[in-house]
Phi, psi and omega in degrees: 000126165281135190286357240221096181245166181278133175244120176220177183219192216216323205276343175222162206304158163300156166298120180256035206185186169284050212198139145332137143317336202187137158236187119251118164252089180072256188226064142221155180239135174247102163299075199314140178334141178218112164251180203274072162263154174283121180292119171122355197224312167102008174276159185271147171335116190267151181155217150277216171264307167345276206294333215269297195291340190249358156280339163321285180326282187325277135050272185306309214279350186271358177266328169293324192254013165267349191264346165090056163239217191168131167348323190274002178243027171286099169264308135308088169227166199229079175299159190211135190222161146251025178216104187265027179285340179286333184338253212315323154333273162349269221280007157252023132280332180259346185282325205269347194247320184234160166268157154297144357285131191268169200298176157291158171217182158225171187179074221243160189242135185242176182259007182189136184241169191281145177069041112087043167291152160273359184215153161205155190209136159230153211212155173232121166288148169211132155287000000 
């Protein structure tokens, strides 16, 4: 018998792969990379890094909240940029999402992310 279920919503983008939006194992949830497409059209977000990150966020939080989670059970998230000219963009966006005490977090600059996004962020819960 498995501990291990597929989380997936309708409120954030489909899977652009072989992969869950979300898993869960026992009370924790793995929240897969989200970048800033609009759900349901599957397009990306028109803007800056700002608007871009905070549909990511959005995203995150609607997959959080099919997994019956919330920001506030977030210990881990892992940002990914490809301009790390962002750094500061990001982080008073992620500041607009969470309380204190905030996740463990990363925040690494790669050289290309999928659909030639500037951002993804994936987050992990405990319940």
């Amino acid at each position: 018998m498995s501990n291990k279920a597929a989380i997936n919503t309708s409120n954030a983008p489909a899977a652009i792969g072989p992969y869950s939006q979300a898993v869960k194992a026992d009370n924790t949830v793995y929240i897969s990379g989200q970048i800033p497409f609009i759900p349901g059209t599957m397009e990306l977000v028109e803007g800056d890094i700002t608007a871009q990150t905070r549909q990511v966020f959005d995203n995150l939080k609607a997959i959080a909240e099919a997994a019956g989670g919330t920001f506030k059970d977030a210990v881990k998230v892992n940002i990914s940029l490809t301009d790390l000219n962002d750094f500061s963009a990001v982080n008073q966006v992620m500041e607009s999402y969470f309380e204190q005490p905030y996740p463990a977090r990363a925040c690494v600059q790669v050289a290309a992310l999928p659909k030639g996004v500037p951002v993804e962020i994936e987050m992990i819960l405990v319940l």
